[in-house]
C-alpha positions as semicolon CSV with decimal commas, in nm:
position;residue;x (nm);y (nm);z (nm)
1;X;-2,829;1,205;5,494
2;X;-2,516;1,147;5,282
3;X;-2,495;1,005;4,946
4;X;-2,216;0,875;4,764
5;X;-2,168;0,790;4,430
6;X;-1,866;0,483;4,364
7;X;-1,786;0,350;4,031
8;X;-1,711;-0,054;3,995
9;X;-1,422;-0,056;4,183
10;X;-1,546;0,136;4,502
11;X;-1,400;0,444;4,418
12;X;-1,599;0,776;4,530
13;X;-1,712;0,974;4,177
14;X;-1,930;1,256;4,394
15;X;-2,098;1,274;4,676
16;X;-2,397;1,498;4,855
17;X;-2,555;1,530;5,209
18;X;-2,870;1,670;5,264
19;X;-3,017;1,790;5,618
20;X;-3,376;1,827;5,644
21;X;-3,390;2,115;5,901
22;X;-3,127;2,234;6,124
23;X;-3,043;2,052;6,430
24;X;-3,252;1,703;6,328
25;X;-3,044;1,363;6,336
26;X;-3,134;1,239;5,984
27;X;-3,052;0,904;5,796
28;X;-3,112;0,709;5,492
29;X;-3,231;0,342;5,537
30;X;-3,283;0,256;5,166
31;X;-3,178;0,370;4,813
32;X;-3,260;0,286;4,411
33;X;-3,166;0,447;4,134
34;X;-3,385;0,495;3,825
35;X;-3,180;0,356;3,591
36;X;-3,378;0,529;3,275
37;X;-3,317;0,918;3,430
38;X;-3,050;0,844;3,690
39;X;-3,226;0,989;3,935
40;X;-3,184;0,836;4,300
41;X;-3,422;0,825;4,576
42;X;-3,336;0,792;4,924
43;X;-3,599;0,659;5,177
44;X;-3,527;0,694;5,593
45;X;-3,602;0,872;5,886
46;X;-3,574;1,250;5,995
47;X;-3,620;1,373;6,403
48;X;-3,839;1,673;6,248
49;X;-4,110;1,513;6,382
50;X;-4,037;1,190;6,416
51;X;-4,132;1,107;5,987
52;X;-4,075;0,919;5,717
53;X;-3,817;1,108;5,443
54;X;-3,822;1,059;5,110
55;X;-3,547;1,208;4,863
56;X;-3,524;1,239;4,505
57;X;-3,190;1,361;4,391
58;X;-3,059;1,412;4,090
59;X;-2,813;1,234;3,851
60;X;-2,589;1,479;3,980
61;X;-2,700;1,441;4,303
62;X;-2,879;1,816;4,390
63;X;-3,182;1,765;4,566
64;X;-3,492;1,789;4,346
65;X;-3,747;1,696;4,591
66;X;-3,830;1,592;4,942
67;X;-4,136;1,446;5,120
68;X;-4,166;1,365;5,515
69;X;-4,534;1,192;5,502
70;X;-4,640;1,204;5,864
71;X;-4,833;0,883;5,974
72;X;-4,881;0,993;6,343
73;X;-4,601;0,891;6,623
74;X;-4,276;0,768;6,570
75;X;-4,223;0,692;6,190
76;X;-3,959;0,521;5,979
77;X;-3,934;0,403;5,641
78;X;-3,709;0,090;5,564
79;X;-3,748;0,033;5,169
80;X;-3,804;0,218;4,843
81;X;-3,858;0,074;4,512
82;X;-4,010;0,198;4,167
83;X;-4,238;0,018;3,945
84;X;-4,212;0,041;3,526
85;X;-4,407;0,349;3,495
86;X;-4,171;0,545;3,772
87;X;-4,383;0,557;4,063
88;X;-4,208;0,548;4,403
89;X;-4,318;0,297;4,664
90;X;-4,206;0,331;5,030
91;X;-4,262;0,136;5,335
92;X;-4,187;0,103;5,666
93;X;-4,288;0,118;6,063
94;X;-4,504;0,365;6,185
95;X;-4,609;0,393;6,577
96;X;-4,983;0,435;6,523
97;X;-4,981;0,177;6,228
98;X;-4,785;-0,098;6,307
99;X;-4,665;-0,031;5,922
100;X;-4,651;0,246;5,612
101;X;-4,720;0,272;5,267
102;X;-4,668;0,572;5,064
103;X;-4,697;0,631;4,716
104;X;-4,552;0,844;4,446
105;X;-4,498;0,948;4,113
106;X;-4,162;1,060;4,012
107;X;-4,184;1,392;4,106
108;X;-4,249;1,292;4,496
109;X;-4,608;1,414;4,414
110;X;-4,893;1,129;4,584
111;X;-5,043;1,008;4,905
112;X;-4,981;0,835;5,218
113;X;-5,236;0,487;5,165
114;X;-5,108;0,344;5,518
């Protein structure tokens, strides 16, 4: 999954990729920043298994944390936002579910709630 960083005028400032394990086809479907830490979280789809992925990264962009929720079959999330308190929502399609839920706090640490 790459990430890059452009100021106003679509320039490139920095920019990051992240596998999740060698030899998966990974890719990020959504992105938000929090604007209060900078830290950005990337929301999309890894073939490990066929899961969800969840990134936080850093200002900088290191990688600080990653989650890959498993809600049985072919899963993919399509959104990520954050409420005022800094917990990280994701959704998206999963095979056994017809749709996903997860929730976080801004460490990555939570639950699936399907």
């Amino acid at each position: 999954i790459s990430v890059l960083r452009l100021d106003a005028a679509g320039a490139e400032l920095d920019r990051t990729s992240v596998n999740i394990a060698a030899g998966t086809t990974d890719r990020g479907n959504a992105v938000v920043v929090n604007e209060a830490t900078g830290d950005v979280y990337v929301a999309g789809f890894t073939s490990q298994n066929n899961d969800f992925v969840v990134l936080r990264l850093s200002a900088a962009l290191d990688t600080l944390a990653t989650q890959t929720p498993t809600f049985g079959g072919q899963d993919e999330a399509f959104g990520v936002a954050l409420d005022g308190t800094g917990r990280v929502f994701v959704v998206g399609s999963a095979q056994n579910t017809d749709f996903a839920v997860a929730r976080y706090d801004a460490d990555l640490n939570g639950e699936v709630l399907e």
